[in-house]
N, C-alpha and C positions, 0 to 999 in steps of 0.2 A: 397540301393544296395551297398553304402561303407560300411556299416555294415556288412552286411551279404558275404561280400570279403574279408575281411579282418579276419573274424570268420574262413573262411573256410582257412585258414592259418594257424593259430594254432599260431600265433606269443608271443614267450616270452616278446620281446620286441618290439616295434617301432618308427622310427624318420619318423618325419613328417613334411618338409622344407615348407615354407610357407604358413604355419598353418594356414591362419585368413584369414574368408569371404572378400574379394574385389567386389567379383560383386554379383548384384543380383540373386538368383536360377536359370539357365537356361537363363542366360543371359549373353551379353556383356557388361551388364549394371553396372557402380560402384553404390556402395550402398552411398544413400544421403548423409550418415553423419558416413563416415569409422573410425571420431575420437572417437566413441563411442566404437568400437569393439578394442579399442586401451588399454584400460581399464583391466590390467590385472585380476581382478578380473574375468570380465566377460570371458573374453577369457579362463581363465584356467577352472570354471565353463563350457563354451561350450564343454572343452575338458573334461571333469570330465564323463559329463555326457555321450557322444556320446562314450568314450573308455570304460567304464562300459558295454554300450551294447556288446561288442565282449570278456568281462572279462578280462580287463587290469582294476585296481582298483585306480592304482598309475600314475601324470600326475606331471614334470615337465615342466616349459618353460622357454625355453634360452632366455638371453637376445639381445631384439633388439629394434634399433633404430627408426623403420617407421612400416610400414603394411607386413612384412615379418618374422616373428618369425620362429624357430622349436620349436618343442616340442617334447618330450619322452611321451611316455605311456609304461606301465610297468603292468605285471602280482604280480611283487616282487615291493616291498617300494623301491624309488628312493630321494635318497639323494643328494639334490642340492648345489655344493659344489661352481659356480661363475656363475655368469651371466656378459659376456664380453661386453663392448659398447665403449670401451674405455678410455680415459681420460681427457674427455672434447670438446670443441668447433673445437680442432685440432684433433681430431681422425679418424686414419687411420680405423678403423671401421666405416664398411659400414652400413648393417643391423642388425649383431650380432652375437654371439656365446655363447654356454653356455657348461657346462662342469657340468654334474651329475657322479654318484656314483651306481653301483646296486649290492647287495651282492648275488655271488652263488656259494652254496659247500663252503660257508667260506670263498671265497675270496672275495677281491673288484673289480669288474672291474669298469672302468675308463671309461666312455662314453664322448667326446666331439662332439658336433654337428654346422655346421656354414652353412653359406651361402655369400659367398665373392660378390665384386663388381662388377656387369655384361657388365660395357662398355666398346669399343674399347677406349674411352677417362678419362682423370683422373675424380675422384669426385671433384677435383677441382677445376673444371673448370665447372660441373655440371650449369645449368641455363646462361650462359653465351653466348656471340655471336656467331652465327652456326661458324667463320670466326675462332675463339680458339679453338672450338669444334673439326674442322678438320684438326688443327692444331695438337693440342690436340693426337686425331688418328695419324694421321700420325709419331709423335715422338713414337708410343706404350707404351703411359705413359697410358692407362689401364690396358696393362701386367705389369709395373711396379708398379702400384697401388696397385694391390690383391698380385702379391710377395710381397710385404708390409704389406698387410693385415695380408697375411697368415704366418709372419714370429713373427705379433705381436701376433698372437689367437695361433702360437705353442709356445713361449715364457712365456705365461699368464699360460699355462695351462699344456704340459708336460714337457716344460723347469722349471718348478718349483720343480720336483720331483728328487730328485738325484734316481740315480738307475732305470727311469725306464723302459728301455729296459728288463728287472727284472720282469716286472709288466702286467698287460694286462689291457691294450687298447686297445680303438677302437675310431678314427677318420671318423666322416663321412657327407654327404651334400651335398650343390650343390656350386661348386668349381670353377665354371665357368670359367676354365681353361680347356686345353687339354694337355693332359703328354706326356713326349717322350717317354716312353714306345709303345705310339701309332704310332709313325713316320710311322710305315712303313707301315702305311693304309692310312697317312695325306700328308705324304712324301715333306712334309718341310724343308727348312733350319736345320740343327741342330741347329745353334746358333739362331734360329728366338726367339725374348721375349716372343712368346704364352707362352714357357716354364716353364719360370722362377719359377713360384707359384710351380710348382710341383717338380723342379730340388733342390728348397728350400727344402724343406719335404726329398726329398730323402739323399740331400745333408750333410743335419743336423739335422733329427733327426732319431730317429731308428724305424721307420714305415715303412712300407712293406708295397706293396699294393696288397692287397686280389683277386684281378680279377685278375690283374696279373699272379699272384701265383697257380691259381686255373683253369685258361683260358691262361698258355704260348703260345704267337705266335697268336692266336684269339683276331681279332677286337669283344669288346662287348658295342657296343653304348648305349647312357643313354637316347640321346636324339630325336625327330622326324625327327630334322635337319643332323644326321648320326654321332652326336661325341660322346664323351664320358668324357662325365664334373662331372660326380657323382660316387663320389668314394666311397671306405670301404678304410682306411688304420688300420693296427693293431702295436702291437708289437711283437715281434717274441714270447715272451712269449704267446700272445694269439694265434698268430697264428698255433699253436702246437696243440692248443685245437680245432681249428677252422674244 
């Protein structure tokens, strides 16, 4: 059935946030031994074969940390230009991010794909006593976490290029953030820290956000819960083309 849905979309390209089997088919059930599917080999293989069926021939995978990958699949050869995870034992990266390359009409577009941190509480505190945990929440060191995240995976990846508000990109994933662009469906605080991950973005780099732009004034939720955490951002140079 995802084969034959994703066929009848026609899509050039697609991302695909947490790529890799966790539970059993048709179950709540996690799979015995999830370390096996952890295996890039195997994983980009699953994805080889299963995007073939809908004629995407080309399959990057971003990099990540635990059982949360993205992946691209592609109609056109996809040039894998970082797989983010951080830098080391201290990294503000959560699950991952990756940043490919797809050539069209001559140009390069710039594909970055992530998936940020999903708690009310830090990773840092991750495993620790419920008593820090809610602690933890209560300071909104979750919001302040993924504004973290999200300032080192824009740093890594379009903060590297001079110029390229010039260039076309596309940002996108599950951001597990909510933007003030939405305020006035969520009707928050302004200053509240849900923000920050996306006041980051807006604040500093030259990404636009795509719904925004295409849906002014319309609430368009991502999620069953009624928010909107999954975003497209581009650059105004793609945006034009968009």
């Amino acid at each position: 059935r995802f084969v034959n849905w994703v066929g009848e979309q026609k899509p050039d390209v697609c991302v695909w946030c947490e790529a890799q089997p966790i539970y059993k088919n048709g179950t709540a059930e996690k799979l015995d031994n999830i370390s096996e599917w952890r295996a890039d080999s195997l994983l980009v293989a699953f994805w080889k074969e299963t995007a073939a069926r809908y004629g995407h021939k080309y399959v990057f995978l971003g990099g990540h940390r635990d059982n949360y990958p993205q992946v691209i699949t592609s109609n056109r050869p996809v040039e894998g230009v970082d797989r983010i995870v951080g830098n080391g034992a201290d990294s503000v990266v959560s699950h991952g991010a990756g940043w490919a390359r797809i050539e069209v009409e001559g140009q390069k577009v710039n594909i970055v794909t992530l998936h940020t941190w999903p708690q009310q509480y830090s990773m840092n505190v991750a495993g620790r006593s419920k008593e820090e945990i809610q602690a933890s929440k209560d300071a909104h060191e979750g919001d302040l976490y993924r504004a973290q995240e999200m300032q080192y995976i824009c740093e890594e990846t379009i903060g590297t290029v001079p110029g390229a508000e010039e260039q076309l990109w596309l940002m996108t994933g599950d951001f597990n953030a909510i933007s003030p662009v939405d305020n006035f469906h969520y009707g928050k605080d302004p200053g509240d820290p849900c923000f920050l991950t996306h006041l980051y973005i807006r604040g500093n780099t030259p990404y636009v956000d795509l719904v925004e732009k295409f849906h002014p004034g319309e609430f368009c939720k991502s999620t069953l819960s009624g928010r909107r955490i999954d975003m497209v951002y581009v650059t105004p140079a793609l945006e034009k083309r968009a």
